[in-house]
PDB file of N, CA, C and O in Angstrom:
ATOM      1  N   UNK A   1     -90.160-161.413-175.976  1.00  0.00           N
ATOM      2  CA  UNK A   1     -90.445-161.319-177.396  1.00  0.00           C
ATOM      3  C   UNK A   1     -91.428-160.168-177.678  1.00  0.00           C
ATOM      4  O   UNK A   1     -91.107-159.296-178.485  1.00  0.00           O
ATOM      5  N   UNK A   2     -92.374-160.141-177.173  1.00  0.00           N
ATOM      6  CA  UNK A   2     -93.236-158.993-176.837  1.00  0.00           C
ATOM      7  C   UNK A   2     -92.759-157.650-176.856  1.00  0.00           C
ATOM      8  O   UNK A   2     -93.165-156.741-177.580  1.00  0.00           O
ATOM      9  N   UNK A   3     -91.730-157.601-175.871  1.00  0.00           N
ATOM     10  CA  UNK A   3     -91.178-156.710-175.727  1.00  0.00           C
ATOM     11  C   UNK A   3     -90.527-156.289-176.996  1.00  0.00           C
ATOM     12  O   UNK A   3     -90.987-155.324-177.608  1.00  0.00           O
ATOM     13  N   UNK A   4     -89.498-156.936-177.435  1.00  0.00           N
ATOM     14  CA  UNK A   4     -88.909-156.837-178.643  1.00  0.00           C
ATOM     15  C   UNK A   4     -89.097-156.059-179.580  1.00  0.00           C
ATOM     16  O   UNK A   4     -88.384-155.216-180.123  1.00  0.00           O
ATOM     17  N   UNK A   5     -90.865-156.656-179.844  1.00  0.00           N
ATOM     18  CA  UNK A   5     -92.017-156.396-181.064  1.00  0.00           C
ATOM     19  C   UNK A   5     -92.152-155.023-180.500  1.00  0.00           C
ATOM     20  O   UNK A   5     -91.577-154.088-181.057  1.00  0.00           O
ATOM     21  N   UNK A   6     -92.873-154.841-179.434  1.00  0.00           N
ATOM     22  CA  UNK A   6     -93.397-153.203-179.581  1.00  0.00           C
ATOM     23  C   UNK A   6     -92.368-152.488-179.880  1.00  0.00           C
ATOM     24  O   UNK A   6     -92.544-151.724-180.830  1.00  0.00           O
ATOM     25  N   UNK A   7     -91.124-152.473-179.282  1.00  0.00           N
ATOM     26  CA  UNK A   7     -89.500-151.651-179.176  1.00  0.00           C
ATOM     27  C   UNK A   7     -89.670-151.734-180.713  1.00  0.00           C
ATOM     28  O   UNK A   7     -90.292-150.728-181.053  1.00  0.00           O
ATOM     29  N   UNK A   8     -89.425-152.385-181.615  1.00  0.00           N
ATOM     30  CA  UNK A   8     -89.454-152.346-183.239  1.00  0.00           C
ATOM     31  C   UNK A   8     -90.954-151.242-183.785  1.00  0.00           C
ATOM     32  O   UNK A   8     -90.740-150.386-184.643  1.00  0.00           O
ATOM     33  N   UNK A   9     -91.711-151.327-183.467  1.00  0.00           N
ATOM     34  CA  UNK A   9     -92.707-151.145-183.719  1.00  0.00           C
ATOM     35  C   UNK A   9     -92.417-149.582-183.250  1.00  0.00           C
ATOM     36  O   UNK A   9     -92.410-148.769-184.175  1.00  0.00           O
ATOM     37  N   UNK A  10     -92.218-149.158-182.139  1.00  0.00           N
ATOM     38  CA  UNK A  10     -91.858-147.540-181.702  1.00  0.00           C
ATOM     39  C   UNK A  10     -90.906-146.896-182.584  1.00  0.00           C
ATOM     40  O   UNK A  10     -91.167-145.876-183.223  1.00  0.00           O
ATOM     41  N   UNK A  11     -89.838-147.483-182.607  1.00  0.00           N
ATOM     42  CA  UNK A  11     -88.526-147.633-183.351  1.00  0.00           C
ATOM     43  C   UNK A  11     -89.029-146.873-185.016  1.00  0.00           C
ATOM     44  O   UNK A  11     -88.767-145.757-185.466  1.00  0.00           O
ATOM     45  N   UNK A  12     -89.865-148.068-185.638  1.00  0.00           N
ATOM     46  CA  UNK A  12     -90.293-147.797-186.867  1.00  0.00           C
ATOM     47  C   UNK A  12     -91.010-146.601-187.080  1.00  0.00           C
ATOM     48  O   UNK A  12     -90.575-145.909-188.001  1.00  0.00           O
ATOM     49  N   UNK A  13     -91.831-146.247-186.574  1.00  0.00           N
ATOM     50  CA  UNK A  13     -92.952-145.154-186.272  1.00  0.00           C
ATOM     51  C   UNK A  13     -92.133-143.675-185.931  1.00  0.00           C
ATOM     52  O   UNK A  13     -92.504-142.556-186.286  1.00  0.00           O
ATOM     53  N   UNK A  14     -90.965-144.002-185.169  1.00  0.00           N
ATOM     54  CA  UNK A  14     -90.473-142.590-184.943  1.00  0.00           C
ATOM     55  C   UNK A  14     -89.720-142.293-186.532  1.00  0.00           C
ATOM     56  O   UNK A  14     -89.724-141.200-187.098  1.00  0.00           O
ATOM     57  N   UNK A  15     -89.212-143.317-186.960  1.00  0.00           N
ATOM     58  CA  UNK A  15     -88.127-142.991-187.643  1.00  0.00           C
ATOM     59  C   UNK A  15     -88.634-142.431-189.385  1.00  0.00           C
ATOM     60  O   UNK A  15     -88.099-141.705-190.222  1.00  0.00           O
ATOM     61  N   UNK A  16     -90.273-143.427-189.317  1.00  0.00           N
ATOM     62  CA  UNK A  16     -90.935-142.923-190.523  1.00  0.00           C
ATOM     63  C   UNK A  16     -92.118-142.278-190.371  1.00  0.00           C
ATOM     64  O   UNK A  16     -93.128-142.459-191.051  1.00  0.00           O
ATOM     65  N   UNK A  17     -91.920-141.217-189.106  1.00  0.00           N
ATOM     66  CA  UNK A  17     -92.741-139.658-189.200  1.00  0.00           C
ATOM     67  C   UNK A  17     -92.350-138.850-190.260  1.00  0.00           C
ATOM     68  O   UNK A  17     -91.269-138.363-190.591  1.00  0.00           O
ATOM     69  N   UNK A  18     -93.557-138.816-190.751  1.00  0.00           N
ATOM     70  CA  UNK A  18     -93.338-137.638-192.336  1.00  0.00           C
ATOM     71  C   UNK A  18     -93.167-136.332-191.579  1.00  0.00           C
ATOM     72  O   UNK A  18     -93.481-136.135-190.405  1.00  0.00           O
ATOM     73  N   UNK A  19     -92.546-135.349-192.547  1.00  0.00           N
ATOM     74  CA  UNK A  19     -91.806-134.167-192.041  1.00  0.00           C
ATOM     75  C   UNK A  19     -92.759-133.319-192.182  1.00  0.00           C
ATOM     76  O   UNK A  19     -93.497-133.576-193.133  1.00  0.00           O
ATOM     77  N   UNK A  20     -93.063-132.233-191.477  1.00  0.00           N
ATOM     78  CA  UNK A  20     -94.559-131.310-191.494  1.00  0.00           C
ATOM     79  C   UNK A  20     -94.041-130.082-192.578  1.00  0.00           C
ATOM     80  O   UNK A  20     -93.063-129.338-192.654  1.00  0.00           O
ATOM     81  N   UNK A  21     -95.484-130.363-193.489  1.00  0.00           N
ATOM     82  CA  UNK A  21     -95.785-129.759-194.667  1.00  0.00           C
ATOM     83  C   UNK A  21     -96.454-128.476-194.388  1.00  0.00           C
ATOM     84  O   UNK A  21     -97.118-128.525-193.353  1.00  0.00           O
ATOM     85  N   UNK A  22     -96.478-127.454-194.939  1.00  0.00           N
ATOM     86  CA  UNK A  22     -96.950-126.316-194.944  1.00  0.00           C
ATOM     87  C   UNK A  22     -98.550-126.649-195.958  1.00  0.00           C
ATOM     88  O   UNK A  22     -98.712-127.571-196.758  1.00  0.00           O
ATOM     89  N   UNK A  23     -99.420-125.703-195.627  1.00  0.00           N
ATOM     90  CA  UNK A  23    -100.761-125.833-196.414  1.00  0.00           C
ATOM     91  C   UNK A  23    -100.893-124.974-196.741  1.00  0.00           C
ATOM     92  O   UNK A  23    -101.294-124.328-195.772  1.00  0.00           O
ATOM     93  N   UNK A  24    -100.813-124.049-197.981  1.00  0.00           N
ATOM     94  CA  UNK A  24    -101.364-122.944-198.989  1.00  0.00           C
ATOM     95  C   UNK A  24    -102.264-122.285-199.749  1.00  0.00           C
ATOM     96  O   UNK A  24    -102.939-123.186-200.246  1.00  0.00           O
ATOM     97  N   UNK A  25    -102.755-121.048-200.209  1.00  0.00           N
ATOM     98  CA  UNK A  25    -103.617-120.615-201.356  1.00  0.00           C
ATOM     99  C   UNK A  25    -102.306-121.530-202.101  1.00  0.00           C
ATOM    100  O   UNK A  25    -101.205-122.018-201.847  1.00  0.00           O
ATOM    101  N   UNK A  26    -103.564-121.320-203.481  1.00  0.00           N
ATOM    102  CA  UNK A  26    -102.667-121.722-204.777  1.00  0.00           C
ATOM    103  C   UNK A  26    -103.740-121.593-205.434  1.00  0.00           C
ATOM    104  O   UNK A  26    -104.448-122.532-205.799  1.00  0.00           O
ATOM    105  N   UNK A  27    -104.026-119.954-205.719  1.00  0.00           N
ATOM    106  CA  UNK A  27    -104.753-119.511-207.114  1.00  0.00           C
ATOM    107  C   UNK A  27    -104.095-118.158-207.682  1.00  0.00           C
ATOM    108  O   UNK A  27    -103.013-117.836-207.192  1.00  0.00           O
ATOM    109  N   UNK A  28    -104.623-117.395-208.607  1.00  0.00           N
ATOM    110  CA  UNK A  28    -104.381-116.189-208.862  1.00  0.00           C
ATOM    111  C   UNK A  28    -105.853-115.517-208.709  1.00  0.00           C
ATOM    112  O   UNK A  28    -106.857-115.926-209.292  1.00  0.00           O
ATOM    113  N   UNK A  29    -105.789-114.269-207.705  1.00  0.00           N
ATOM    114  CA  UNK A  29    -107.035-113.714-208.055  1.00  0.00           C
ATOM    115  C   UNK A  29    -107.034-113.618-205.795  1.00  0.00           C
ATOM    116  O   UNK A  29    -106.434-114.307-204.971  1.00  0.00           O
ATOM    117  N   UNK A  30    -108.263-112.130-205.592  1.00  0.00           N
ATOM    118  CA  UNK A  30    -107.991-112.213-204.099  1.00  0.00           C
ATOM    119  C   UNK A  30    -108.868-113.621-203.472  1.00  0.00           C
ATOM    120  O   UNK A  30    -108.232-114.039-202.504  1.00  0.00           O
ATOM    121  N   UNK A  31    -109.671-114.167-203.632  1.00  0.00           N
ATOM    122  CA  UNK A  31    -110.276-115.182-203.293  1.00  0.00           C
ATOM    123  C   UNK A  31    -110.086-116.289-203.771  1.00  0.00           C
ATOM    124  O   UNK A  31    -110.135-116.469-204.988  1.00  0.00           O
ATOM    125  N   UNK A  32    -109.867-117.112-203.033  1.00  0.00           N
ATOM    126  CA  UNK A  32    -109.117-118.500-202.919  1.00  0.00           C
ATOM    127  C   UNK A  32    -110.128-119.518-202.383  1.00  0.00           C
ATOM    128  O   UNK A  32    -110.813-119.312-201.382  1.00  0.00           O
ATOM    129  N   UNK A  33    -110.179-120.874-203.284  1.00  0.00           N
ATOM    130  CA  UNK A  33    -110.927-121.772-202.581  1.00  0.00           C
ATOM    131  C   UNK A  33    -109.709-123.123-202.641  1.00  0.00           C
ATOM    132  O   UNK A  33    -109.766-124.114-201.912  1.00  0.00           O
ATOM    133  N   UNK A  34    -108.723-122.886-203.606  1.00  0.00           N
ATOM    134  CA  UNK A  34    -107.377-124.049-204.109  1.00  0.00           C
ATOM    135  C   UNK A  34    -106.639-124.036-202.847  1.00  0.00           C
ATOM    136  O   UNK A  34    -106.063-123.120-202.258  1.00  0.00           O
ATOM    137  N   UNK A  35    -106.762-125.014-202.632  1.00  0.00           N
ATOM    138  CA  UNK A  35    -104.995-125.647-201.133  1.00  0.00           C
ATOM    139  C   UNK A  35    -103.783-126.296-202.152  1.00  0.00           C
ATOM    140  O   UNK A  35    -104.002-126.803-203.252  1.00  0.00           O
ATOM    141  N   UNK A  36    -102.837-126.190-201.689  1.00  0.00           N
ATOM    142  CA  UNK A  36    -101.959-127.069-202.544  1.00  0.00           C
ATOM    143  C   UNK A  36    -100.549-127.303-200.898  1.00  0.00           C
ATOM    144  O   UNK A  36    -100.014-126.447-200.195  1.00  0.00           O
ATOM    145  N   UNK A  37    -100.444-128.734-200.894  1.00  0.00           N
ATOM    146  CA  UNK A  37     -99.546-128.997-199.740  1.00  0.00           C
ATOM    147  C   UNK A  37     -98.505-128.603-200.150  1.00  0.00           C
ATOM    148  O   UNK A  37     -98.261-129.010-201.285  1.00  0.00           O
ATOM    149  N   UNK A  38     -97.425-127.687-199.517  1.00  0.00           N
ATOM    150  CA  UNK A  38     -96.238-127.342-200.125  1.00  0.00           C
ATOM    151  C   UNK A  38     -95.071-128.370-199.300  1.00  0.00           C
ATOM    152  O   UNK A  38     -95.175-128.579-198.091  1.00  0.00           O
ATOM    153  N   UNK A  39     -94.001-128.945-200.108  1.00  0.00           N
ATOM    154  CA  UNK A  39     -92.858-129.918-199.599  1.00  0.00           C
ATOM    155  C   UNK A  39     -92.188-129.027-198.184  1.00  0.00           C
ATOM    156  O   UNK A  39     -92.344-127.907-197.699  1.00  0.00           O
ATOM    157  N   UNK A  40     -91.460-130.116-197.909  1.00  0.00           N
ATOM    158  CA  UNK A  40     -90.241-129.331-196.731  1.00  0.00           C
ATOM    159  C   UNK A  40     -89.889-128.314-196.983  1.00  0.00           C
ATOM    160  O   UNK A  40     -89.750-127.951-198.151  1.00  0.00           O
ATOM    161  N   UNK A  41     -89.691-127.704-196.155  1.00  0.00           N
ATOM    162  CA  UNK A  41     -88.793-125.959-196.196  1.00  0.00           C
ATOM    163  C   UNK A  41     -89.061-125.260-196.973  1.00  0.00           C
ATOM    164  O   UNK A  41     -88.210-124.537-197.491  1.00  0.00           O
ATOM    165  N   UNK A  42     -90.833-125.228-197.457  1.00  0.00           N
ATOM    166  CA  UNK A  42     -90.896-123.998-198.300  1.00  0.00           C
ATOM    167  C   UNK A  42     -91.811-123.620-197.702  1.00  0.00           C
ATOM    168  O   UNK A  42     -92.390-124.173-196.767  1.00  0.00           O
ATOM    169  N   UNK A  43     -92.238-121.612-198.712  1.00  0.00           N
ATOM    170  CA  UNK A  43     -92.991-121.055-197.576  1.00  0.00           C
ATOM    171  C   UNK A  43     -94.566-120.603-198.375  1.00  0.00           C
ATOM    172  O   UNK A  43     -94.604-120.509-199.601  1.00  0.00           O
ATOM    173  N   UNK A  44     -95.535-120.405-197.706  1.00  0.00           N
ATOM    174  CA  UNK A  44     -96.550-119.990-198.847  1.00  0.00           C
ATOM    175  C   UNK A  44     -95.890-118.383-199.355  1.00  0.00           C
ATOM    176  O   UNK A  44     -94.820-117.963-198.912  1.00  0.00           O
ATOM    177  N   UNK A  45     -97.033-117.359-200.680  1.00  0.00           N
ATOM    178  CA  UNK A  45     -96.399-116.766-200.735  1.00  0.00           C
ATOM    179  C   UNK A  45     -97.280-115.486-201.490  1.00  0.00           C
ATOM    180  O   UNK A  45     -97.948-116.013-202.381  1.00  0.00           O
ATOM    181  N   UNK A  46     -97.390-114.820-201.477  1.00  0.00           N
ATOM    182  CA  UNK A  46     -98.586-113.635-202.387  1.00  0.00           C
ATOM    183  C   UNK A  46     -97.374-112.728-202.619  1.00  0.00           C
ATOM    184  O   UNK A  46     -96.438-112.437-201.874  1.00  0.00           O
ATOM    185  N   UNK A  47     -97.849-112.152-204.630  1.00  0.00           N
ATOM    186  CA  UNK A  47     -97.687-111.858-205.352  1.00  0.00           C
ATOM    187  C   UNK A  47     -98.053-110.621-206.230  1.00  0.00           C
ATOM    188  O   UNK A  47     -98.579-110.897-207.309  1.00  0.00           O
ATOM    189  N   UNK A  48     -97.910-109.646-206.017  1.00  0.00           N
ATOM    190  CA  UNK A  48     -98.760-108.767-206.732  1.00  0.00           C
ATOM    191  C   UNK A  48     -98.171-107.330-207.542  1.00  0.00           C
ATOM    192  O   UNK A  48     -96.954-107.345-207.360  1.00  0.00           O
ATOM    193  N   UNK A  49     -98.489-106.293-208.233  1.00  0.00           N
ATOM    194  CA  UNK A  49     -98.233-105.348-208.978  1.00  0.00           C
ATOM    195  C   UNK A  49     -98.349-104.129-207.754  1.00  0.00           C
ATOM    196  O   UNK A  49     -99.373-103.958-207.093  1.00  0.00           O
ATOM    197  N   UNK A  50     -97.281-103.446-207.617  1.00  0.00           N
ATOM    198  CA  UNK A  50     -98.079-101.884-206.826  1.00  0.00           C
ATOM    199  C   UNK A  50     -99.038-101.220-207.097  1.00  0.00           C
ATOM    200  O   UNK A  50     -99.775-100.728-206.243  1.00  0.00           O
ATOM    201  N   UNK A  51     -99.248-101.045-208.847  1.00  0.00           N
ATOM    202  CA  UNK A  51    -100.530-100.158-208.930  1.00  0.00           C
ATOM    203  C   UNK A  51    -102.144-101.161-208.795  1.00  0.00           C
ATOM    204  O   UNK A  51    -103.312-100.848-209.028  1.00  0.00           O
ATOM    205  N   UNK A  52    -101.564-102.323-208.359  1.00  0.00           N
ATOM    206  CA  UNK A  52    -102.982-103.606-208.029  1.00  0.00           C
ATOM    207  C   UNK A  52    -103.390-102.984-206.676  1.00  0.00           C
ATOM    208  O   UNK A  52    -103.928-103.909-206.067  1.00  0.00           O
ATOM    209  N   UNK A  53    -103.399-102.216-206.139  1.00  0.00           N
ATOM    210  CA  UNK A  53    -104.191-101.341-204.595  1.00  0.00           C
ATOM    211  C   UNK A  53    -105.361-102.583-203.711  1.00  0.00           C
ATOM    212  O   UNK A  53    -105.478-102.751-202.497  1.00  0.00           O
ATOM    213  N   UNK A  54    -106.136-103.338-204.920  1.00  0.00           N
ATOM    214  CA  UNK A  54    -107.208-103.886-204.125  1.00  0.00           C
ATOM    215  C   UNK A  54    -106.828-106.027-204.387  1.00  0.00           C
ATOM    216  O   UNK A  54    -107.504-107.031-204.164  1.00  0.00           O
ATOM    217  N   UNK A  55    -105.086-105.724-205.074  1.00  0.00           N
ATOM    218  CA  UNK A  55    -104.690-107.070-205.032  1.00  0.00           C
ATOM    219  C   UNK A  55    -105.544-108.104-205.828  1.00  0.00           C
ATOM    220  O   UNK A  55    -105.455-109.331-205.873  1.00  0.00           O
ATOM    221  N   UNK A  56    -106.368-107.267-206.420  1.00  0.00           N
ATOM    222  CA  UNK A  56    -107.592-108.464-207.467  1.00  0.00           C
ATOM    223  C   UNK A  56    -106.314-109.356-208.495  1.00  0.00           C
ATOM    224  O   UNK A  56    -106.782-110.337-209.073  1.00  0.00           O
ATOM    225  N   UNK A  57    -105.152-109.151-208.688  1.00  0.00           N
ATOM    226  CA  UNK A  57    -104.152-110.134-209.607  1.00  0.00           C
ATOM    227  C   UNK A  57    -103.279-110.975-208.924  1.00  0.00           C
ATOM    228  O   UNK A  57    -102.290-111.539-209.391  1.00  0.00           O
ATOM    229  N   UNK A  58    -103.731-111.025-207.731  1.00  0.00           N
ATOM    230  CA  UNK A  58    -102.634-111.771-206.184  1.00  0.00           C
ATOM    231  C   UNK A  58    -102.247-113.166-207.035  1.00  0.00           C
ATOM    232  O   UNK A  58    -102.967-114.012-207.564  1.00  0.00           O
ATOM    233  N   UNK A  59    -101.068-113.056-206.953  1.00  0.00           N
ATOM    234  CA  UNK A  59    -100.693-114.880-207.538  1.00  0.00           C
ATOM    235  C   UNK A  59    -100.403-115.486-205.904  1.00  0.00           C
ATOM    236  O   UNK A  59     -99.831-114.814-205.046  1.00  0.00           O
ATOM    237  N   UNK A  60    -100.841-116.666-205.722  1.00  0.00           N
ATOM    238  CA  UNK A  60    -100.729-117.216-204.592  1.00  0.00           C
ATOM    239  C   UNK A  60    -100.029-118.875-205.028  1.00  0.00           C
ATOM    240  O   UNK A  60     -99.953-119.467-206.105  1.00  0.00           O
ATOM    241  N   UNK A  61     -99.611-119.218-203.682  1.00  0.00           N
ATOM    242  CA  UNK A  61     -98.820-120.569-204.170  1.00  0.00           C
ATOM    243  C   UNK A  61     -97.703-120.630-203.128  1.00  0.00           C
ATOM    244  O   UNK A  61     -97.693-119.802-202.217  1.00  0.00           O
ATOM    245  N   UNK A  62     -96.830-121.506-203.214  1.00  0.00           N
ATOM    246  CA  UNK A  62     -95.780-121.916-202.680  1.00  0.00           C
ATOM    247  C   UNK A  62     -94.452-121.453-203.222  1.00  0.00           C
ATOM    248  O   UNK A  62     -94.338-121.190-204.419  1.00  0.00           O
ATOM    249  N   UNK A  63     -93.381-121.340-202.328  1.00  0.00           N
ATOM    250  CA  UNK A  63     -92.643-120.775-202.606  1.00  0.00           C
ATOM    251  C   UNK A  63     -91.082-121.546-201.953  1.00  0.00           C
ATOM    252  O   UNK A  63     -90.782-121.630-200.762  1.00  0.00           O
ATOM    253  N   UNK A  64     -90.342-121.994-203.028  1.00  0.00           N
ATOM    254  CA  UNK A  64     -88.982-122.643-202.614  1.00  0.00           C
ATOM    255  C   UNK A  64     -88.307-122.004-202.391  1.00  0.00           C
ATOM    256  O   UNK A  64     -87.406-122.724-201.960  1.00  0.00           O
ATOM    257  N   UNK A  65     -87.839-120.621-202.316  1.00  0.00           N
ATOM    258  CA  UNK A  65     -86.776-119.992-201.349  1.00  0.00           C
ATOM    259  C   UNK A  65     -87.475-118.635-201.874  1.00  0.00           C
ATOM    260  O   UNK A  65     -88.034-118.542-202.966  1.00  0.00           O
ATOM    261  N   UNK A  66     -87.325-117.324-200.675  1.00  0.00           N
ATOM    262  CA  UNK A  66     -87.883-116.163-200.480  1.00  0.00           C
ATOM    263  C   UNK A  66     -86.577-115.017-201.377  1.00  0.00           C
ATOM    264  O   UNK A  66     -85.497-114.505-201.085  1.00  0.00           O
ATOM    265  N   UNK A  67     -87.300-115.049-202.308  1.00  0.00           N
ATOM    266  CA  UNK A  67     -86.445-114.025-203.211  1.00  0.00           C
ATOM    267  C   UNK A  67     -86.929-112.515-203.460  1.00  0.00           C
ATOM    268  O   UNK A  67     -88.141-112.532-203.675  1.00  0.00           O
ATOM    269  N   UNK A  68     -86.425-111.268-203.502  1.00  0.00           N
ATOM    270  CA  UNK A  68     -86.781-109.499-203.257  1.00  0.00           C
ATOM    271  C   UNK A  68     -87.662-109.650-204.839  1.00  0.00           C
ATOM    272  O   UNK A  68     -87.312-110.429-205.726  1.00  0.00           O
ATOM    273  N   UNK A  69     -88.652-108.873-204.909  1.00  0.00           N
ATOM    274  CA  UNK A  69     -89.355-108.905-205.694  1.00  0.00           C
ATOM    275  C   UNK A  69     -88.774-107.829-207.052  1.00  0.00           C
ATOM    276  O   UNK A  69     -87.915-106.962-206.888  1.00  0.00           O
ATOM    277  N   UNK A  70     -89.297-108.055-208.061  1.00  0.00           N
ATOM    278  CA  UNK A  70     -88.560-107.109-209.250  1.00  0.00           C
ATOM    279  C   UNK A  70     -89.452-105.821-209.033  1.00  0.00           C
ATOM    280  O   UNK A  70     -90.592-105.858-208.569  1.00  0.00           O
ATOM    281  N   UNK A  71     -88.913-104.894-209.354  1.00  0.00           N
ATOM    282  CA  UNK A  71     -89.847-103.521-209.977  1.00  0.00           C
ATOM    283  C   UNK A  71     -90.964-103.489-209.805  1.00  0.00           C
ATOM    284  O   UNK A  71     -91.371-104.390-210.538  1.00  0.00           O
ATOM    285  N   UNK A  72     -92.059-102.929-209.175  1.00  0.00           N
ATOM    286  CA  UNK A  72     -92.973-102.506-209.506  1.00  0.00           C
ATOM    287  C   UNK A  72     -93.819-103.616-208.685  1.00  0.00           C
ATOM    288  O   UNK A  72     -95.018-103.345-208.618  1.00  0.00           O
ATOM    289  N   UNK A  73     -93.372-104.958-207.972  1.00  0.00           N
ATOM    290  CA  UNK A  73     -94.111-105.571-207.385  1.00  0.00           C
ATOM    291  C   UNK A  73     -93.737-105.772-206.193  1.00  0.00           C
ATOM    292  O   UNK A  73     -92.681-105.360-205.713  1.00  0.00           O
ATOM    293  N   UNK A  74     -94.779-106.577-205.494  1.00  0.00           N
ATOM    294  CA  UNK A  74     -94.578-106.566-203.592  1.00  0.00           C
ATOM    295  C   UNK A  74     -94.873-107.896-203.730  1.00  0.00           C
ATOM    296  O   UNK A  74     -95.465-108.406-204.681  1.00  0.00           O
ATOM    297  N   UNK A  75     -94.368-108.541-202.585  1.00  0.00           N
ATOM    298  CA  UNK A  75     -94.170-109.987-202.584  1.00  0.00           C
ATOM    299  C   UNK A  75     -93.903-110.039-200.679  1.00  0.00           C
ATOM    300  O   UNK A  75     -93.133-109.557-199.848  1.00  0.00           O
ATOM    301  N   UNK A  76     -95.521-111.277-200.755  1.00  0.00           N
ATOM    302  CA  UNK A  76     -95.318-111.601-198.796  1.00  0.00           C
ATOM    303  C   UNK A  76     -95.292-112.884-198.666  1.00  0.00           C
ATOM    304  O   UNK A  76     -96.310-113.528-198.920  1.00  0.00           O
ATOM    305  N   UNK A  77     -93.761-113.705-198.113  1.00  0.00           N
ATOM    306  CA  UNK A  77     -93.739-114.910-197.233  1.00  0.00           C
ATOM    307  C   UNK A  77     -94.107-115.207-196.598  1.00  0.00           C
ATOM    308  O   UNK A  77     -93.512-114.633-195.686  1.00  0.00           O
ATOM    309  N   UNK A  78     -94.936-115.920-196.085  1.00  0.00           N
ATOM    310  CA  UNK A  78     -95.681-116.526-194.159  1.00  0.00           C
ATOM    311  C   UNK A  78     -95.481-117.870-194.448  1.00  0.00           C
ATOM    312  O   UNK A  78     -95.467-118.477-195.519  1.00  0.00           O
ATOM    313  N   UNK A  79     -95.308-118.273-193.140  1.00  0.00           N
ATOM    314  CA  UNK A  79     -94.697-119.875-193.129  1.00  0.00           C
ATOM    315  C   UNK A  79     -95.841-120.444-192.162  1.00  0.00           C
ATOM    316  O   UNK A  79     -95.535-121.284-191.315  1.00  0.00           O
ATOM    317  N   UNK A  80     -97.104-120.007-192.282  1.00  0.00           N
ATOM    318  CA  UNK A  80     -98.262-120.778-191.500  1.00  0.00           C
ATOM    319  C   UNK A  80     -99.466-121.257-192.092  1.00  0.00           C
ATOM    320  O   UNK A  80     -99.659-120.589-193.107  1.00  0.00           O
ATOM    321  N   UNK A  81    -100.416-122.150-191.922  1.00  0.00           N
ATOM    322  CA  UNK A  81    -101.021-122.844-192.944  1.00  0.00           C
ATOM    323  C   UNK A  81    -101.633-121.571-193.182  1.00  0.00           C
ATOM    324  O   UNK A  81    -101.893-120.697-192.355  1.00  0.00           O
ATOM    325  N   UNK A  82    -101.868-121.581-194.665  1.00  0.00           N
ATOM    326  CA  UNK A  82    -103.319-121.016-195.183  1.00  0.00           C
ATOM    327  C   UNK A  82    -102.932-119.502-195.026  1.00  0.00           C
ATOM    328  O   UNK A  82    -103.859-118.732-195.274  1.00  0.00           O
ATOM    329  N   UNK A  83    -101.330-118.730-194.537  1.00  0.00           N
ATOM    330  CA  UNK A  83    -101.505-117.162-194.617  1.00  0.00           C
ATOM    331  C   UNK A  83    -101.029-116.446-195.496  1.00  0.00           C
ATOM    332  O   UNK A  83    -100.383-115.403-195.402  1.00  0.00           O
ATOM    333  N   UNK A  84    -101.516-117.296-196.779  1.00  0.00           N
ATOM    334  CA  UNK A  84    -101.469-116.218-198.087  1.00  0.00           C
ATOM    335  C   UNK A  84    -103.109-116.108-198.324  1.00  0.00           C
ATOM    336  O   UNK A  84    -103.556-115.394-199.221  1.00  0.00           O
TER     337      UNK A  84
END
């Protein structure tokens, strides 16, 4: 019976491991003190204008799929905590 119990108990535990979340900036501006946990399969993400040189307008945050940036801006994906 013992046995049983722990086997259920392993069983349960594997099956309701939460799926690993990414950890992010999530402000606008180069200094960041905001985290925001981003869901499954997304990536953090910085945001900015070309003529911004020193990035002081960086939009930071999470990002649900990695899309080419419009005109005039640069845009960086990293999929590791905290590398925006």
């Amino acid at each position: 019976m013992k046995t049983l119990l722990l086997a259920l108990v392993v069983v349960t535990f594997v099956c309701l491991e939460p799926g690993y979340t990414i950890i992010c900036h999530s402000c606008t501006g180069q200094f960041c003190s905001t985290f925001q946990n981003c869901p499954d399969a997304q990536a953090c993400s910085q945001m900015w204008k070309d003529s911004d040189l020193l990035k002081m307008n960086v939009v930071k945050g999470c990002a649900t799929n990695c899309t080419l940036p419009a005109s005039g801006q640069k845009v960086l994906y990293c999929t590791k905590d905290n590398c925006n």
